[in-house]
N, C-alpha and C positions, 0 to 999 in steps of 0.2 A: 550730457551724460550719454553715452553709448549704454545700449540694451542688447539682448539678445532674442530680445520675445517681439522678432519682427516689427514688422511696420505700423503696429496701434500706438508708438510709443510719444506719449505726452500732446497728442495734437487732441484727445479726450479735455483738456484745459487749454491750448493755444489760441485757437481763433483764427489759425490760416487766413489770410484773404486770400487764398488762389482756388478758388472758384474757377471754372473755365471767365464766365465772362467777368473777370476781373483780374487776369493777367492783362495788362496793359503793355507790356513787353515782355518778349520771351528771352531778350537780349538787347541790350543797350547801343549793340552794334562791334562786331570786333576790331579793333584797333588797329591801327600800323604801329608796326612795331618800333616803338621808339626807342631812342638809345638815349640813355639817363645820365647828367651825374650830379643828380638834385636827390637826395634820399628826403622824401616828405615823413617816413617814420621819424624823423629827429623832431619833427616841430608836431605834430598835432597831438592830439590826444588819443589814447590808444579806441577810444568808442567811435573815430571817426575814420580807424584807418580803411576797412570795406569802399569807405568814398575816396578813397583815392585813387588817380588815374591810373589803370589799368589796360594793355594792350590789347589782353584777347578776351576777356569779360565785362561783365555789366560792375561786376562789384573786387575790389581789389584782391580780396582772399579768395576767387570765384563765384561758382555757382553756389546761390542760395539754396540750399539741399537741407535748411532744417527745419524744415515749416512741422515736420511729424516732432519736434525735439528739442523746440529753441526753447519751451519752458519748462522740461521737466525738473533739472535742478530746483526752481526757483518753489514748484508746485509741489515733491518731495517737501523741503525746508519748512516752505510754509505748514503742510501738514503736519509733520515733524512735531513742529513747535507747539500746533494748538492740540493735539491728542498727548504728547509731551510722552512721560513712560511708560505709560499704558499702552502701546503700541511702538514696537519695537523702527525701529528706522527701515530695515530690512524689509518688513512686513507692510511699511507704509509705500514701501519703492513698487514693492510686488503687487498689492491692489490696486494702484493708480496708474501704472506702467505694464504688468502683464497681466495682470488676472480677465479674464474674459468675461460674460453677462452671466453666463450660466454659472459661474462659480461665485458671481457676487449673490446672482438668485439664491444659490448653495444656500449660501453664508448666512442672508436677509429671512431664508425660513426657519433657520435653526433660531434665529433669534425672534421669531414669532411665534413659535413651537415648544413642541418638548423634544423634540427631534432630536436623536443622536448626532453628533456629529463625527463619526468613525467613518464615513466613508470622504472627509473631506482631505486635503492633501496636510501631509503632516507638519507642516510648516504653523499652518494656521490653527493648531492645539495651543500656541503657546498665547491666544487672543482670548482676554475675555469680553463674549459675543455680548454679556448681559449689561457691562459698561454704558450708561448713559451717552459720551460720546462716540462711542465703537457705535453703537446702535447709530446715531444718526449721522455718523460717518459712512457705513456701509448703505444709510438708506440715499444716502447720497450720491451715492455711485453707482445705485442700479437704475436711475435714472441719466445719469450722466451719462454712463454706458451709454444708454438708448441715443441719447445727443451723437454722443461719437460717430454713429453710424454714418452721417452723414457729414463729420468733419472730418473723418483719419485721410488720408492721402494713401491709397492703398497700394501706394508704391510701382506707378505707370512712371513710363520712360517719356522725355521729354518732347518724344517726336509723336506721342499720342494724345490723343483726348483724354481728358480728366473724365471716368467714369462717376457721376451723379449719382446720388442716393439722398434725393432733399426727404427732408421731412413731411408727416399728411398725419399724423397723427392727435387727430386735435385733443386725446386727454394727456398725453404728455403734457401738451401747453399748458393743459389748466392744471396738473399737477405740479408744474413748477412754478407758476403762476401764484398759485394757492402756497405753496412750501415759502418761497420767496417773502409773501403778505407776511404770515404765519409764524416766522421765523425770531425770537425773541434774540441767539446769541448774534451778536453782529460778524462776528467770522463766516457762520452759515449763510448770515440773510444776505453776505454780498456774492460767497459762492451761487447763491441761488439765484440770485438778481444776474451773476452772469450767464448763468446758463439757459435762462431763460431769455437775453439776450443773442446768446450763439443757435438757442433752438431758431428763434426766428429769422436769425439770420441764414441757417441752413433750410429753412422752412420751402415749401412747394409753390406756398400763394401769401404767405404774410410776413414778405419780407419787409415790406414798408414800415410794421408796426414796430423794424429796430429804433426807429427816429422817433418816433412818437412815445416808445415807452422809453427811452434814453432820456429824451426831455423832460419827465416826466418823473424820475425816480434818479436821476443823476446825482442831485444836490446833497443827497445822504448818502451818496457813498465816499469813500477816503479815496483821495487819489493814487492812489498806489499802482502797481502794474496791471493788475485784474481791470480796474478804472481806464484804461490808455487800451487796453485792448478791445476794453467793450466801446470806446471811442472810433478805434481802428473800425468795427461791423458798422458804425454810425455811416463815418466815410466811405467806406466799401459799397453801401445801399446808395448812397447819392451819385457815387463814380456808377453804379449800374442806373442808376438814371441818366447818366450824362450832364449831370448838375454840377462839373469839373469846378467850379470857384466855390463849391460848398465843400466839395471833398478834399480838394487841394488846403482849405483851409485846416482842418479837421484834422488830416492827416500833417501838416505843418506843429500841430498843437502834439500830435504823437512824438511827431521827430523830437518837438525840443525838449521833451518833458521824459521820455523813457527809451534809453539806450538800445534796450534790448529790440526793440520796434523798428529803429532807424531803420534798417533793410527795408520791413515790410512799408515802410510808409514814403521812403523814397522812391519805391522801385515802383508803388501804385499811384505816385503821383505823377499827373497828364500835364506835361509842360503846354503853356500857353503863350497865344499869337502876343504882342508884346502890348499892342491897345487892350485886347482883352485884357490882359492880369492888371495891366494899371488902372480899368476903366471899372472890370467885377469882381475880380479877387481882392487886391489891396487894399479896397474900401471896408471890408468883410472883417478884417483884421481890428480887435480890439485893443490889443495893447502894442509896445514896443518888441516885446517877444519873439509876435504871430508873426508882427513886418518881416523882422529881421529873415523870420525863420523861411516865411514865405519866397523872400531874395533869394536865400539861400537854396534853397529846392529847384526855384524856377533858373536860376544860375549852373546849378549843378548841369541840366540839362543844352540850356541855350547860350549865355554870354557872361562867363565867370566875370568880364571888367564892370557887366554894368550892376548885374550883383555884387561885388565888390565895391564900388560907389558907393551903391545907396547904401548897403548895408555900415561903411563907415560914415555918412554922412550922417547914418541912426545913431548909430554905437558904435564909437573908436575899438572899443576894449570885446565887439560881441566875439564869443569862442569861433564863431562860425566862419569868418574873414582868413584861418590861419587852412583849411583843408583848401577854400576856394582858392586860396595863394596858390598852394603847392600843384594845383591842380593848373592854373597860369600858368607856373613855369614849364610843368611836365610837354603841358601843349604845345607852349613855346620853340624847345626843345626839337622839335619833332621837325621843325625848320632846319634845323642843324644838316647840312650835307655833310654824305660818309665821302672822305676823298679818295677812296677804290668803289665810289660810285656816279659815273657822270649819266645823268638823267638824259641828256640826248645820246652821249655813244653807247651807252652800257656797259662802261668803260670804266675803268678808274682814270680819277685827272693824272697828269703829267706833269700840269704846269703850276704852279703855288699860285701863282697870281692871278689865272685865271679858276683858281678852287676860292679863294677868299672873295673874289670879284662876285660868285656865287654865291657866298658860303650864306650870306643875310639877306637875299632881296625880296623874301619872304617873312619878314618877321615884322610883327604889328609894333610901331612905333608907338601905340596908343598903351600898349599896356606897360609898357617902360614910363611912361609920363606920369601912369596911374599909379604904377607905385613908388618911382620917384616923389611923387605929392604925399602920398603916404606916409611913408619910410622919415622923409624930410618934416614931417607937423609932430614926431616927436607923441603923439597920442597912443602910440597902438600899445596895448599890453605886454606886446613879443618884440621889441624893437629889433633883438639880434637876428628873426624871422624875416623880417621887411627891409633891413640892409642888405642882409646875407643875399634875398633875390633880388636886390636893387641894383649888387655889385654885381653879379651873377646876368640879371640883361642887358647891363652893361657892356659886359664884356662879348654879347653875343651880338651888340649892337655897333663893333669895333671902336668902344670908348674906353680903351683902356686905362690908360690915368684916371678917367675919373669913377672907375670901375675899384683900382685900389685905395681912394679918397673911403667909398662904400665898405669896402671890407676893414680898413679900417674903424670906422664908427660900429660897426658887426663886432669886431672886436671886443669894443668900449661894452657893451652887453654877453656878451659869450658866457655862453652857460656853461656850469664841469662836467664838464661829462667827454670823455674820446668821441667817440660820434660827433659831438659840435664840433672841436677842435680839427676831429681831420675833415671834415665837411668844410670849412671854413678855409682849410689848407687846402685841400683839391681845387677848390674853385679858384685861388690865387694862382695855384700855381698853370692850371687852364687859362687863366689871366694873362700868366709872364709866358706861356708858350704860344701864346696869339699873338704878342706882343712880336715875336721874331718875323723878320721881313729878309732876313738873310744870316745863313749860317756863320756868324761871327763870332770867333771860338772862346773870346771873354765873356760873353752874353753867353754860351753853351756850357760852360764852364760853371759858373752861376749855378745853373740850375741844376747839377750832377748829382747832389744829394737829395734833392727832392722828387729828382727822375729813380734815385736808387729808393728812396721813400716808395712810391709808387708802385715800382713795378716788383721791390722783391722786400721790402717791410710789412706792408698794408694786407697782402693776402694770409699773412701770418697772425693775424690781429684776431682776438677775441673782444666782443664789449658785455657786459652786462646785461641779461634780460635781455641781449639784442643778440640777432646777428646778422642784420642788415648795414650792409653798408653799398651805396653803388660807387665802385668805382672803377668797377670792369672796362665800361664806355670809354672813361679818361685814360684807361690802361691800351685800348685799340688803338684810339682815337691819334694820341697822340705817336706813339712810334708811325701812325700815317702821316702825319702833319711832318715829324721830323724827316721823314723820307723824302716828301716832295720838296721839302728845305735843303735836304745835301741837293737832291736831285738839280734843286737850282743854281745852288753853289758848283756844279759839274764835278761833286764827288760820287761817284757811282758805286763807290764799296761801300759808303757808311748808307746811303741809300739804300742800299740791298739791307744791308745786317739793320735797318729798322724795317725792313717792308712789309715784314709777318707774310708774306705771302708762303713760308714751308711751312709743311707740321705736318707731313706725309700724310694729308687731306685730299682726297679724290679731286682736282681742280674743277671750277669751271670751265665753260666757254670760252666766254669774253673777256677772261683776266689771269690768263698764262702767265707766268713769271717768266723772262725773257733772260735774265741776269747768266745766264751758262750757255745764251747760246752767240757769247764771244768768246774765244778761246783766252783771249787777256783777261776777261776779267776770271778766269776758273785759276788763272796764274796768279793774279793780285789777292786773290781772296785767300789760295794757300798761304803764300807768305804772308799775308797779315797774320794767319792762325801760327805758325812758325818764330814770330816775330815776337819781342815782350818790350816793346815799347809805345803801350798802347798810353791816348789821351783818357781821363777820366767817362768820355763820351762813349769813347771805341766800345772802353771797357764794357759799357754798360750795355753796347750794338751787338760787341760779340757774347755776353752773356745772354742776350733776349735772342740770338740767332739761333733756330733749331737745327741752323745743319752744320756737321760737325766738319771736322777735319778729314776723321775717321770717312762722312760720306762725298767728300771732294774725293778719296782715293779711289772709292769704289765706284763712283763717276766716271773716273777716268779708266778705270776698269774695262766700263761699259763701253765707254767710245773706242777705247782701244780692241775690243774683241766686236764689234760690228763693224772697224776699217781693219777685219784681218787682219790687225798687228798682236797673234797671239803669242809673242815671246816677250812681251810688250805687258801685256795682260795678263800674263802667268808672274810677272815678275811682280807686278804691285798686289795681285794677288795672293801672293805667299807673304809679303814682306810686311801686310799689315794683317795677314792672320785670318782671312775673311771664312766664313766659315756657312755662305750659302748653300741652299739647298734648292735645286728646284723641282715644281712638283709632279714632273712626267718626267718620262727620258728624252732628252732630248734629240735622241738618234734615230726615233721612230719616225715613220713615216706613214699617212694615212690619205687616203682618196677626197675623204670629208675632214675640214679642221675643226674640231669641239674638244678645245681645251678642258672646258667642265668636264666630260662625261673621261677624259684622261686624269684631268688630275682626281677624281673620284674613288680613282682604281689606286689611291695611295703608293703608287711607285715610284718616289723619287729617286734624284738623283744628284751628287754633290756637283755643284760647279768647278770646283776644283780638280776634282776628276775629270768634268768635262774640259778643261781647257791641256789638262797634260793627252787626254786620248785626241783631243784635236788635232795638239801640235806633232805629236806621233802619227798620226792618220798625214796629215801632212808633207814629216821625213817621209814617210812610203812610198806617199805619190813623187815625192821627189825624183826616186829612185826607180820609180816605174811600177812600184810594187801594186798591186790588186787594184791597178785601176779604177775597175767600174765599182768594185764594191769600196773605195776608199772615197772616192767623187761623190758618188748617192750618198754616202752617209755624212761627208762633210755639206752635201746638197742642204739636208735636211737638217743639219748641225745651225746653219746659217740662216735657214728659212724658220726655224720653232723658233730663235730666241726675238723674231719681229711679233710684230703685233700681230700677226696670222697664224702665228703659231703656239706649242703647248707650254711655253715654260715661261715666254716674255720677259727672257733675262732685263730686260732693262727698267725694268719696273722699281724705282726708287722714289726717295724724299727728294731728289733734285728733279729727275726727268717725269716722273707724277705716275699714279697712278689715274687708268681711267677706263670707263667700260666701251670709249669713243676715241679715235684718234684728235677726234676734235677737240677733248678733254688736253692736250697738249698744244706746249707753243709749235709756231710753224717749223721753225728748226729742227725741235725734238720730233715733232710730227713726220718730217719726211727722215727720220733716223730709224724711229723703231716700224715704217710701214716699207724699206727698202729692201728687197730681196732680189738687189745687183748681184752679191755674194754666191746667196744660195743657187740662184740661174748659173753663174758662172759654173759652179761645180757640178750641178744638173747636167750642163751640155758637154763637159766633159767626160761623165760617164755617160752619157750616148753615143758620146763619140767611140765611149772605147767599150760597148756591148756590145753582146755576140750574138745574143739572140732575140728574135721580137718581142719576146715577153719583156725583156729587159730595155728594150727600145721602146716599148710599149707605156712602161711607167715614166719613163725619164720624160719622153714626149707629155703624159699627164702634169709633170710636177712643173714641166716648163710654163706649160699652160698657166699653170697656179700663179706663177712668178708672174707669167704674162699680165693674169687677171687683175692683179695685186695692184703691178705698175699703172696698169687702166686707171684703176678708181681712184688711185692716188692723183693721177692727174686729171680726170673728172671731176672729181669733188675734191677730195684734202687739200690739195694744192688752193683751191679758187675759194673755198667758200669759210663761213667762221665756224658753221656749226649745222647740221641736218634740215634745220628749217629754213635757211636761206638756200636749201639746194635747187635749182633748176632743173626739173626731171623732165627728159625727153624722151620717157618709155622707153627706153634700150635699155637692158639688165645686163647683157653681155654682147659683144662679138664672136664672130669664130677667131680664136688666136688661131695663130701657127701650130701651137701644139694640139688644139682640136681638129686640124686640119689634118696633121700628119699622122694625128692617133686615126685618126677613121677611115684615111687614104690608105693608106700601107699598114695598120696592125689590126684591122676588126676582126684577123683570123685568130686573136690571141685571144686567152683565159681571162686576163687582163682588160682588155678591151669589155667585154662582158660586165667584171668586176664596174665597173666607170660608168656605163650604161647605166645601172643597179642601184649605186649613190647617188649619181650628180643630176642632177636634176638639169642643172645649166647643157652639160653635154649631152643628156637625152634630147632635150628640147631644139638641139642642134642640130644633130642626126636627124630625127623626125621630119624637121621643116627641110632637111636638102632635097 
């Protein structure tokens, strides 16, 4: 139950163990992130799913954030019931949950007085104070209050210390002490006997006396949740002794017996050396239960298989064998290679044979046998649970046939519900697409409605009470697997159209898409979109393809207007409608390049405009017309749309977006950082200026171009990515055009201007 009356809320009745010294983990460790396609919500029960494996948490639904609030429902209800209509529900949320000491003191003197009760909040007129149980309802809480004090959690951030407030007050003690003895209705005498338990457990110097009066006064009370929690403070005192086989025990009796506790009793349970729990724990254990439950704890933590043994060697049917399963698999799992990731190149693989040769050499043979034995003695309560992952490491163990023998028998149990059914279905059909060793188009064919199942039924799916389902993983997964399938078959278009590698995602590094930078294949790829004679497969390659038709044309756009074919590029331009903007002009020209602080200034400018005032700019120069000022501005036309410049016309779903040249393949990389073009038309308008100033810039922008080409074949060209660069303290050279700007124009206004920004040509000037 959510509150609004701050952080006091319900930990006044909880019994927190998070005490500074009895966090025992502050996290269980963050996970790698594994890639699933086991949903363990189909098999356990919903009070166990927190235990199930998690990548970036201790506890599956996260961080245990309710220690102020995990019982207020239950503590509300309870009171509810035994004050019954004398006390409004309302009224009962609001004194147990927000009312503070001083208003219960209020309350507790009007009812020992003759006291008006007008200045109390108007809420509480509707109580009457003189009720035999209102009375010893409220006398109840103004001592509990005082408990509180040192059990709320006053709401510190997890990177601080738990601020302390133990208890020293020794007549509280004896007034709950005495209330507790005292106490004739049995609803009171075990509230009192709890609290008289949480006082000592919050206590300054008598904490010890939880274990002694627990043992002492246990056996009269009902087992109920108040009973499992004051067991919890039992445990809590021996984990602060370091008496771990007493508390581990205790808190094993919490886990199996009350739901609500499991967190707290898992998370402060101290996994042990393995001689130890077999030689001081285990023995400790009175019944079948405590074993089971004990396995289960110390399993969670260290060796799900050998937990899982014993625990069936106890109890075929215990509940507890069905979380530790799934918890197995998920592990398992995490073996699994992504084949866009080779662990030695940081690469994606290439090769199918050498991805499969990989794909297991990591997976424990031992827990496949374990539950193979399992699965096969026909004992376990869940059989469709123990096939379904028998068939399932099966198949990750490349036993394929006898992987469908298992799903099969899963079958023969199959619960109704969607969820099993397609759980059941995903992992077959992960089955038949392991099964393939080569793209053979009867076997491809086969599988087209379960690949359409997949990738465009399944996301559409609702289930009941649920809406878990994994099957994202199998939805990656496999368009990789099928890629490096065509890839082996030496079909390079259906390899592409499964490779997922577009989705106008900022690329990496190490795993450029390479597919465009053959001119054949940007040819193959049109006509197949052009073409309507696709196989059931294609269908499926070209529907999962993010890139359209639509962006093959504006691709060739792009190639086409940075090799200067703009009649070329004006023509696909109009003909499929494109309707770019870009977001500077790209005619300006500037000493310093900072696209940001240009596109900032919101001035754009249509590319289509740009390519007709090019090819115009162009006739001119044809013709001879305005030389210097037709060259500079085509200069700069040619230099903004690279990577150095403000508008980075090339920037698509094919050629990538990136904040690095590196973020591109090598092809596309030395495309958009070439500024052949723009130099060419730089030195033409120097050639054809008349005055220094105007010699003055062109000699700068040459420089620029010069710069450009430097790093390109310094770094871009040689390396994969910034941190395998080789730096030999040189930032720049003097180019030619630093030379000829300083030689022959430092009488100009310009020259000045250059001095002013560029830091590189200050630092040039200065050292001559």
């Amino acid at each position: 139950m959510k509150k609004i009356s701050l952080p006091k809320l319900g930990l006044l009745f909880s019994g927190s163990l998070l005490l500074t010294y009895l966090v025992v983990k502050a996290c269980g460790g963050y996970y790698d992130i594994i890639a699933s396609n086991f949903t363990p919500e189909i098999y356990v029960d919903e009070s166990y799913e927190p235990l199930l494996l998690e990548e970036n948490f201790f506890f599956y639904d996260g961080m245990d954030n309710a220690h102020n609030g995990r019982f207020n429902d239950k503590i509300v209800k309870d009171w509810s019931e035994y004050l019954a209509s004398s006390v409004p529900k309302y009224a009962v949320d609001s004194l147990l949950l927000q009312a503070d000491s001083a208003l219960i003191s209020d309350l507790n003197h009007v009812v020992n007085s003759t006291s008006s009760s007008s200045s109390l909040p108007s809420w509480t007129k509707s109580l009457d104070l003189k009720t035999p149980k209102i009375k010893d309802f409220l006398a109840f809480l103004e001592l509990a209050k005082q408990v509180e004090t040192a059990s709320l959690n006053s709401g510190y951030g997890y990177w601080e210390p738990k601020e302390n407030h133990p208890l020293t007050d020794e007549g509280l003690f004896q007034q709950l002490q005495k209330k507790y003895e005292n106490a004739a209705d049995e609803f009171m005498k075990q509230r009192y006997w709890f609290q008289v338990m949480k006082a000592y457990f919050y206590s300054a110097s008598d904490q010890e006396k939880v274990i002694a009066f627990f043992d002492k006064t246990a056996a009269s009370m009902p087992k109920n949740t108040l009973y499992y929690r004051a067991l919890a403070y039992k445990a809590g005192v021996y984990y602060h002794q370091k008496a771990f086989s007493q508390s581990n025990l205790y808190y094993a009796q919490v886990f199996n017996e009350c739901a609500s506790l499991q967190k707290v009793a898992i998370f402060s349970y101290h996994p042990q050396d393995s001689v130890v729990f077999a030689q001081e724990t285990l023995p400790l254990a009175k019944s079948l239960a405590e074993k089971t439950t004990l396995w289960a704890l110390q399993g969670y933590y260290t060796n799900e298989e050998e937990a899982i043994s014993h625990i069936f060697a106890l109890d075929p049917t215990n509940p507890h064998l069905n979380f530790l399963l799934t918890r197995l698999i998920n592990h398992q799992e995490r073996y699994i290679k992504d084949p866009y990731y080779h662990t030695e190149s940081y690469r994606g693989y290439t090769d199918l044979d050498e991805y499969k040769e990989q794909q297991h050499k990591e997976l424990n043979s031992d827990a496949l046998d374990l539950v193979a034995r399992i699965a096969q003695s026909g004992k376990t309560k869940h059989p469709f649970l123990w096939n379904i992952s028998h068939g399932y490491l099966l198949t990750l163990n490349d036993r394929f046939d006898d992987a469908e023998k298992a799903f099969d028998k899963a079958e023969d149990h199959l619960p109704k519900t969607q969820l099993a059914k397609n759980q059941l279905r995903l992992l077959r059909l992960i089955n038949q697409l392991n099964l393939l060793e080569n793209p053979v188009p009867d076997q491809l064919d086969a599988l087209v409605d379960e690949l359409n199942w997949l990738y465009f039924e399944l996301p559409g799916q609702k289930y009941p009470n649920s809406d878990v389902f994994r099957y994202e993983n199998a939805q990656s997964w496999s368009k990789k697997y099928l890629s490096l399938l065509f890839a082996k078959g030496e079909n390079a278009l259906m390899s592409e159209l499964l490779s997922s590698r577009y989705a106008g995602y900022f690329y990496g590094y190490d795993n450029q898409p390479t597919f465009f930078d053959q001119a054949g294949n940007t040819k193959k790829l049109k006509q197949f979109f052009l073409s309507n004679t696709a196989t059931g497969i294609e269908q499926i390659g070209e529907k999962l393809y993010p890139i359209t038709l639509h962006d093959i044309y504006y691709y060739e756009t792009i190639e086409a207007l940075f090799a200067n074919r703009i009649d070329e590029a004006l023509q696909i331009y109009k003909s499929q409608a494109f309707e770019k903007v870009f977001p500077a002009n790209p005619f300006n020209a500037h000493i310093w390049d900072n696209h940001d602080a240009e596109h900032a200034l919101g001035k754009t400018y249509p590319m289509g405009q740009f390519l007709e005032t090019v090819k115009l700019m162009q006739e001119k120069l044809a013709k001879q017309e305005e030389v210097y000022q037709n060259s500079l501005l085509l200069g700069n036309a040619f230099y903004n749309i690279t990577y150095f410049g403000n508008v980075r016309a090339y920037q698509s779903d094919i050629v990538g977006y990136s904040y690095s040249p590196y973020g591109f393949s090598p092809s596309m990389r030395h495309m958009i950082t070439d500024c052949s073009q723009a130099k060419l038309y730089y030195q033409k308008a120097f050639d054809a200026a008349t005055t220094h100033e105007q010699k003055a810039k062109c000699s700068y922008m040459l420089a620029k171009c010069e710069r450009n080409a430097y790093y390109y074949e310094k770094y871009y060209s040689k390396y994969a990515n910034e941190w395998s660069e080789e730096d030999d303290d040189v930032d720049f050279i003097a180019w030619k055009g630093f030379q000829k700007l300083k030689d022959e124009y430092s009488d100009t206004q310009y020259y000045q201007e250059v001095i002013e920004e560029c830091g590189y040509f200050r630092t040039y000037v200065e050292n001559e």
